[in-house]
VOPAGU-2260 file (C-alpha; in pm, 1 decimal, decimal comma):
REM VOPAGU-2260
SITE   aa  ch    i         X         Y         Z
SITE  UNK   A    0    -518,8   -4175,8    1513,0
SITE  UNK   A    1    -697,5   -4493,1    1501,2
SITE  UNK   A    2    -996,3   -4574,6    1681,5
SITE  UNK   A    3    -930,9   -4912,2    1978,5
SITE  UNK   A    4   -1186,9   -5105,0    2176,7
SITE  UNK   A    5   -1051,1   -5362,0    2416,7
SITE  UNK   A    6   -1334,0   -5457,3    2734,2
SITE  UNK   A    7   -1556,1   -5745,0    2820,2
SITE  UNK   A    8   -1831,3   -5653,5    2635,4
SITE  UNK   A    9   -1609,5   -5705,0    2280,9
SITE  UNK   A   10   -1643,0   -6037,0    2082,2
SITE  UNK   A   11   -1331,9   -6267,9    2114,7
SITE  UNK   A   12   -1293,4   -6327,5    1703,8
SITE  UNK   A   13   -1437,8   -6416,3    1387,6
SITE  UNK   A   14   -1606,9   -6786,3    1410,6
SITE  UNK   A   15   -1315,9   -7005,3    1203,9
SITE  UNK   A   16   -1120,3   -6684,6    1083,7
SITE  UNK   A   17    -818,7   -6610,8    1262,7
SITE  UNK   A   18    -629,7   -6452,0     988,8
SITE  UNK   A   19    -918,1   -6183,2     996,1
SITE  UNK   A   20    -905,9   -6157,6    1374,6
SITE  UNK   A   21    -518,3   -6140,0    1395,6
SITE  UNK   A   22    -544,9   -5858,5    1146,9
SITE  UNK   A   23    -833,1   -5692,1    1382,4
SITE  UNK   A   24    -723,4   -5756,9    1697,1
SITE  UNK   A   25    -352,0   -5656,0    1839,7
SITE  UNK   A   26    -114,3   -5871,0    2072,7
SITE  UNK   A   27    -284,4   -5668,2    2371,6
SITE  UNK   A   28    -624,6   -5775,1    2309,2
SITE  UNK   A   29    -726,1   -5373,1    2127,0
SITE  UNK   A   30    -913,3   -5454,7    1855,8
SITE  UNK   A   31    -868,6   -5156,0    1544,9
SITE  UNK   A   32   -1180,3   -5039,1    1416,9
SITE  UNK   A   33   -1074,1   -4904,0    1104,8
SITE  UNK   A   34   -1188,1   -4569,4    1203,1
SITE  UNK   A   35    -991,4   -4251,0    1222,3
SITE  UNK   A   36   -1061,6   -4028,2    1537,4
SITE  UNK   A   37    -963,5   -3672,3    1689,4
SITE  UNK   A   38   -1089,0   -3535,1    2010,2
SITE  UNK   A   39   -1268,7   -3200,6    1959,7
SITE  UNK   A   40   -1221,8   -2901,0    2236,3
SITE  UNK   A   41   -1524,1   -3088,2    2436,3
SITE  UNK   A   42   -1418,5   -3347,8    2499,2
SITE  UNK   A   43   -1600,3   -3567,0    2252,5
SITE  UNK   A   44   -1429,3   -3828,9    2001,9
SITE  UNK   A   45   -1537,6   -3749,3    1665,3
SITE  UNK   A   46   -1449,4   -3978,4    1352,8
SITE  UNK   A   47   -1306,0   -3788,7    1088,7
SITE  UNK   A   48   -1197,2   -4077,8     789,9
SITE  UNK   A   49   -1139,4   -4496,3     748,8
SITE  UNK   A   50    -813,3   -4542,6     801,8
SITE  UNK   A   51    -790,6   -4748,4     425,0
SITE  UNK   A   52    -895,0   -4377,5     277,3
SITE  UNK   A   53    -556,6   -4233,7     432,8
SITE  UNK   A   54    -242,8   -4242,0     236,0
SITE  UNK   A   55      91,7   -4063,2     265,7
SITE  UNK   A   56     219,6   -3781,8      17,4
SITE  UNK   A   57     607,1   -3793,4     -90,6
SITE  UNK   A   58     685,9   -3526,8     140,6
SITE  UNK   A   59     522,7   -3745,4     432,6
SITE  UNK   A   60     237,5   -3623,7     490,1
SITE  UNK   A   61     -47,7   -3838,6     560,7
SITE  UNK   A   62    -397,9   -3736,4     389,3
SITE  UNK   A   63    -722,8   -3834,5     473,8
SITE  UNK   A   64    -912,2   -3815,7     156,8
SITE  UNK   A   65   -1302,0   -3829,8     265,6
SITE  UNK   A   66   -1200,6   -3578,4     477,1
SITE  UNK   A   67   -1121,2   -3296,3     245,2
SITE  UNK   A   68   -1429,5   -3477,8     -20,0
SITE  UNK   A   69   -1654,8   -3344,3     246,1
SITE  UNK   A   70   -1495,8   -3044,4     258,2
SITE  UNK   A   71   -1525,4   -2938,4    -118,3
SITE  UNK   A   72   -1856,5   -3080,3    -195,7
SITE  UNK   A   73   -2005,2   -2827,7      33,7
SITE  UNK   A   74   -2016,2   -2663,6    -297,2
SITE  UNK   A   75   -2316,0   -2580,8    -493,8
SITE  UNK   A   76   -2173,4   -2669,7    -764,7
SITE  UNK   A   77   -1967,5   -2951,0    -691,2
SITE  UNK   A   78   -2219,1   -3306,4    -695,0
SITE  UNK   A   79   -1925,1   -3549,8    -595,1
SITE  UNK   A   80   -1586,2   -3541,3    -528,9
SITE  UNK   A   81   -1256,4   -3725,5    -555,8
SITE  UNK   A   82    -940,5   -3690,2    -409,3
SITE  UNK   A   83    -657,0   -3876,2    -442,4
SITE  UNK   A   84    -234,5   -3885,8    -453,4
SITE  UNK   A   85      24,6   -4121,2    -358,2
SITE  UNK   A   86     369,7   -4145,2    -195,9
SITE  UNK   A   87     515,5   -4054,0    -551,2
SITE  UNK   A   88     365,2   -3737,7    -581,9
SITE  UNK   A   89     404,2   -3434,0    -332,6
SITE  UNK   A   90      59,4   -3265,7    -421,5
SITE  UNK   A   91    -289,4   -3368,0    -446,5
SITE  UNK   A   92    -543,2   -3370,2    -752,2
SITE  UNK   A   93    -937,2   -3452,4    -787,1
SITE  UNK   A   94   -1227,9   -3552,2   -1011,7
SITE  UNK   A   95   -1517,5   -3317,5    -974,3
SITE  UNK   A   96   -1851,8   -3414,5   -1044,5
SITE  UNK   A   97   -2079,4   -3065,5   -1120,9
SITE  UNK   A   98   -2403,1   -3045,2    -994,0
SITE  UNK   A   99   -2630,4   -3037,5   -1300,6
SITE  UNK   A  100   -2887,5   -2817,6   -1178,6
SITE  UNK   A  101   -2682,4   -2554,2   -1048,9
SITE  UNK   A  102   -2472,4   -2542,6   -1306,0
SITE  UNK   A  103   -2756,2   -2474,9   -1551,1
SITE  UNK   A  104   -2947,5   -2244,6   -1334,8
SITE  UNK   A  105   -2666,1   -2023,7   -1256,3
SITE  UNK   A  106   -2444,1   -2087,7   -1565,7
SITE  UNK   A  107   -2677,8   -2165,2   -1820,0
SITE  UNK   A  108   -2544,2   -2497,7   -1885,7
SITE  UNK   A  109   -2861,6   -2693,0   -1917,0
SITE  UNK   A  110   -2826,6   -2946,6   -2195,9
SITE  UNK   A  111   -2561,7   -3237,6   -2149,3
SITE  UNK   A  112   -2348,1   -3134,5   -2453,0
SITE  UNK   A  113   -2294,7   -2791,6   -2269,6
SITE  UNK   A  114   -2219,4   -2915,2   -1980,2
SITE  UNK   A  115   -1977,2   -3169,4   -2147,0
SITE  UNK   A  116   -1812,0   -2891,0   -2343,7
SITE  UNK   A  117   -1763,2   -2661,0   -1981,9
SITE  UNK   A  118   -1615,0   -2971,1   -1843,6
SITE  UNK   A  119   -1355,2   -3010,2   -2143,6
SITE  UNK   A  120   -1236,7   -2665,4   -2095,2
SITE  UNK   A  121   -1017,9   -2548,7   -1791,5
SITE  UNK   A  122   -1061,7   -2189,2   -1800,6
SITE  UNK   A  123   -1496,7   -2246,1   -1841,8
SITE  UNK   A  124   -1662,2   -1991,2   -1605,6
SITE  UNK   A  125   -1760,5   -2362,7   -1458,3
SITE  UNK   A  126   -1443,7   -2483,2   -1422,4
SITE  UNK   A  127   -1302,4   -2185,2   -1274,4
SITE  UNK   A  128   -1567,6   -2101,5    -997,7
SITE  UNK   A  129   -1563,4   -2481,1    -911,2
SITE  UNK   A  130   -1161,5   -2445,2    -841,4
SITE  UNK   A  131   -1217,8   -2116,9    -695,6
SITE  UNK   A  132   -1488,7   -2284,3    -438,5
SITE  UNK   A  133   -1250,6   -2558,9    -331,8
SITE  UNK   A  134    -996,0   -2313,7    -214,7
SITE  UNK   A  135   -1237,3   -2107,0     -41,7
SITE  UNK   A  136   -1406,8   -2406,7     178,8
SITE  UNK   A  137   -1047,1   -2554,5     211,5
SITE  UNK   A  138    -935,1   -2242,1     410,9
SITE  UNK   A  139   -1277,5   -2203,6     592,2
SITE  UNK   A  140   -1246,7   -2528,2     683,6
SITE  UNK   A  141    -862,3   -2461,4     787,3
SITE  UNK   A  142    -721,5   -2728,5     568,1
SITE  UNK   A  143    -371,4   -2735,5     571,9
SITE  UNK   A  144    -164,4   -2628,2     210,0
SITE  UNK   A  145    -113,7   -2995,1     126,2
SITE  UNK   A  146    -440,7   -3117,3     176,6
SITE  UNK   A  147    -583,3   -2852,7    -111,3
SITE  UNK   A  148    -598,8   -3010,8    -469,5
SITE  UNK   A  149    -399,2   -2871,7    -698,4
SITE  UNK   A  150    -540,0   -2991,4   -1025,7
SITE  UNK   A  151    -889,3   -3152,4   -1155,5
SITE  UNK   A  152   -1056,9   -3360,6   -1373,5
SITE  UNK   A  153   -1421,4   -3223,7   -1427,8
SITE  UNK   A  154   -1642,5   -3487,7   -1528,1
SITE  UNK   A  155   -1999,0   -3417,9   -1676,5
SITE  UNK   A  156   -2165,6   -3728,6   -1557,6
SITE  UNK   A  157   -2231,3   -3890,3   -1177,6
SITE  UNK   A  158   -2053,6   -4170,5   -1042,0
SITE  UNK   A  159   -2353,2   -4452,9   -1032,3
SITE  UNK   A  160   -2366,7   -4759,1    -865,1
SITE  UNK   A  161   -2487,5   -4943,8   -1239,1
SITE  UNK   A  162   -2129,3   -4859,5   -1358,9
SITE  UNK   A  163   -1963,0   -4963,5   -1048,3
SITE  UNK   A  164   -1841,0   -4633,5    -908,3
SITE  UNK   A  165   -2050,6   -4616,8    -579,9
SITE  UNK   A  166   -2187,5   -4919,0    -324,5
SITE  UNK   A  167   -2549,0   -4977,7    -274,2
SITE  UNK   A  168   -2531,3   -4717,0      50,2
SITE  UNK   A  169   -2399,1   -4443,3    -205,3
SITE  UNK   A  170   -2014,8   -4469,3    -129,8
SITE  UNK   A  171   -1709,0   -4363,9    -344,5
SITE  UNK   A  172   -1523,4   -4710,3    -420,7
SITE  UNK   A  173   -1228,2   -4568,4    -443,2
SITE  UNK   A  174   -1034,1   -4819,6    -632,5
SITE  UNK   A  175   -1263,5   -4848,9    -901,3
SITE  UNK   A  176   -1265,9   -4480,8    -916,6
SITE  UNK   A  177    -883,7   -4443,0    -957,8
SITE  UNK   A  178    -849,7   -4713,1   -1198,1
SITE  UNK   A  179   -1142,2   -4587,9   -1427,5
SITE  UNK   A  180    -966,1   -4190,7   -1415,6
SITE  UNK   A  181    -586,1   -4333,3   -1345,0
SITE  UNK   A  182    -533,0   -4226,6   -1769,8
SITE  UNK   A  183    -653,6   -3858,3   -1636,2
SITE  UNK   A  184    -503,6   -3847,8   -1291,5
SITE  UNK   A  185    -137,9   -3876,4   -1466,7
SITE  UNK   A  186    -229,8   -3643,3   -1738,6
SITE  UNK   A  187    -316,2   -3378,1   -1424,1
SITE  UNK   A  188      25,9   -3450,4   -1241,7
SITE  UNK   A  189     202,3   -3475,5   -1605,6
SITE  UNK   A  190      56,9   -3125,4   -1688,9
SITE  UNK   A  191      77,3   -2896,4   -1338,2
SITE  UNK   A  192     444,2   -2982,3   -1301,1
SITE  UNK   A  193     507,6   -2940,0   -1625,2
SITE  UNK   A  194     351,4   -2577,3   -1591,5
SITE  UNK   A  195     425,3   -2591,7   -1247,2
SITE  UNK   A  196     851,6   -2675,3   -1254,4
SITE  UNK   A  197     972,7   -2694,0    -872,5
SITE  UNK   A  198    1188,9   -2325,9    -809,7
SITE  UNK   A  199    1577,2   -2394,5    -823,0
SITE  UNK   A  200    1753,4   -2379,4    -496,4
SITE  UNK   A  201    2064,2   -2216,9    -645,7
């Protein structure tokens, strides 16, 4: 859940805000950090996610997105990673960023147009050990069924912070990043439930 401070030691508001405070602090004095925590076997609190990267899958689930990012770009091949879904959709799907260097030292992809062309194609050995690779850390990781991307975009070049894509300390901004792949992100639902139909109960 999320992360609360109340004590003497916290500040009592933001100086001439108190829309911003009211939104940070609750009726009972707790102010929300924003921060999504579990407590690991010793004892320690550990923050997993923001709470603004969690969203809720049509089934219900809720999904914490940076979570499972850090998951699947424990691949050598994989240079950044996406996730995303939304209460409309009961699955989730991801742009991949490959890791230029590892794809051309162990793939032979080392000119831009040949990576390009591997990212174009779905069944590319790239492609394929990339999707293969976020199953396996998924499982490692114990992820649960839901929280494993179904589908994904494979794009040849790096999210930057020139074209908007990252902040200055090297974050996803993840709105900018759905709106610039939303075209592609409906295409992936459009196409894996179209190949994909849900089983009849009759």
């Amino acid at each position: 859940g999320e992360i609360c401070y109340r004590g003497p030691v916290l500040f009592d508001g933001y100086f001439k805000q108190p829309e911003k405070t009211a939104e940070t602090f609750d009726e009972g004095g707790w102010l929300h950090s924003g921060d999504i925590g579990v407590w690991t076997n010793k004892g320690q609190l550990k923050i997993v996610d923001r709470k603004k990267n969690i969203f809720k899958l049509a089934q219900g689930e809720y999904v914490a997105a940076e979570k499972i990012e850090n998951v699947i770009a424990q691949s050598p091949l994989i240079a950044q990673a996406f996730v995303t879904g939304s209460s409309l959709e009961s699955f989730l799907v991801a742009v991949l960023v490959p890791d230029e260097e590892v794809a051309a030292a162990t793939l032979g992809l080392d000119t831009p147009s040949k990576l390009s062309a591997a990212c174009a194609d779905k069944s590319s050995p790239l492609c394929i050990s990339i999707m293969n690779d976020v199953v396996t850390l998924a499982k490692k990781a114990k992820l649960q069924g839901f929280e494993i991307p179904r589908a994904a975009h494979f794009e040849p070049v790096q999210f930057s912070v020139e074209e908007g894509l990252m902040t200055p300390t090297f974050k996803i901004k993840r709105n900018s990043v759905q709106e610039k792949y939303q075209s592609e992100i409906d295409h992936m639902y459009t196409t894996y439930k179209a190949a994909n139909p849900p089983k009849s109960k009759l």
